[in-house]
C-alpha positions as CSV (number, residue, x, y, z in Angstrom):
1,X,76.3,105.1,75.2
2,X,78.4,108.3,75.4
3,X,81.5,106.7,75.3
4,X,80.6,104.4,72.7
5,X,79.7,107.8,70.4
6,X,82.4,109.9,70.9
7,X,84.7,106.6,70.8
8,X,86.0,106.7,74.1
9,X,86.7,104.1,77.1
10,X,86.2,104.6,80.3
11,X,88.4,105.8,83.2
12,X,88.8,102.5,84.7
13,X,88.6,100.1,81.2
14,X,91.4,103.0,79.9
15,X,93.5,102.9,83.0
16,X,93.5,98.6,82.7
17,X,94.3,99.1,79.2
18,X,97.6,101.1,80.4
19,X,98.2,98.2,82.3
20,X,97.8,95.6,80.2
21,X,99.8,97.2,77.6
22,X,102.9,98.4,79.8
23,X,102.5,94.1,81.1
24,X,103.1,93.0,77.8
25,X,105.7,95.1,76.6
26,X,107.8,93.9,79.6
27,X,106.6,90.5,79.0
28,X,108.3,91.0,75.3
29,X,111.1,93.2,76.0
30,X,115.1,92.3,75.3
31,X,116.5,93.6,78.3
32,X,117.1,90.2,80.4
33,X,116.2,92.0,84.0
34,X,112.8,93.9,82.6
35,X,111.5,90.1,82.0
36,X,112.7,88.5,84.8
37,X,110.9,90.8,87.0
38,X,108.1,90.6,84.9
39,X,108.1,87.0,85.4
40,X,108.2,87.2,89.0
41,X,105.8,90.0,89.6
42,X,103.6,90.4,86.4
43,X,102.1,87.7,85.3
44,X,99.7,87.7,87.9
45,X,98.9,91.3,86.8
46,X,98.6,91.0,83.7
47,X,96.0,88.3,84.0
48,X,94.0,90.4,86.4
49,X,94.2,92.7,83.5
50,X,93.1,90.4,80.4
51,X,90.6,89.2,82.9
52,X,89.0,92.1,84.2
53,X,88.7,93.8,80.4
54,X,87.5,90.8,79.3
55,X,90.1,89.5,76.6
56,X,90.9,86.1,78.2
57,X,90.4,84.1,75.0
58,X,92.4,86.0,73.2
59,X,96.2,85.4,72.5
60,X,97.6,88.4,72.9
61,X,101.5,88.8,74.0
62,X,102.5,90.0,70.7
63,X,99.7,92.1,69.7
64,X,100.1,95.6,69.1
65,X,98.8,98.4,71.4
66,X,96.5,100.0,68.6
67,X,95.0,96.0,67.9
68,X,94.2,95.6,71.9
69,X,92.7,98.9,71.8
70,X,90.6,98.5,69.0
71,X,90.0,94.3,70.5
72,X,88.9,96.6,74.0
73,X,86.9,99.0,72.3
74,X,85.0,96.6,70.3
75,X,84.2,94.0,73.2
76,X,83.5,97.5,75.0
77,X,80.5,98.2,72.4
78,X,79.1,95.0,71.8
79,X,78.6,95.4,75.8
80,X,77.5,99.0,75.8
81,X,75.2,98.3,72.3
82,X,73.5,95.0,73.9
């Protein structure tokens, strides 16, 4: 309830978030080499990620950071709330 007050994530929701975010700008990046090694190595991450914050039914490669925070956040309280 803490977190959900003073409109923070945790540690370990926040340091997924990171990772999700920093997965999909590689995913959607121009530079030719950043995206092929994010399709050799990432996409398995990132769907750990989306996974494990709980965002798999949402498309999401061209969101915005601020919009998959504020998606985390709110899936975060509806947990936290309930």
């Amino acid at each position: 309830m803490v977190y959900a007050y003073t409109n923070c994530l945790p540690i370990c929701t926040e340091m997924l978030l990171r990772q999700c975010i920093f997965l999909t700008y590689c995913c959607n990046s121009a530079n030719k080499i950043v995206r092929s090694m994010f399709t050799c190595f990432g996409r398995v991450e990132l769907s750990n990620c989306i996974g494990n914050l709980g965002i798999a039914d949402v498309y999401m490669p061209h969101m915005s950071s601020k919009a998959l925070r504020c998606l985390v956040f709110d899936r975060f309280l509806c947990i936290t709330v309930v």
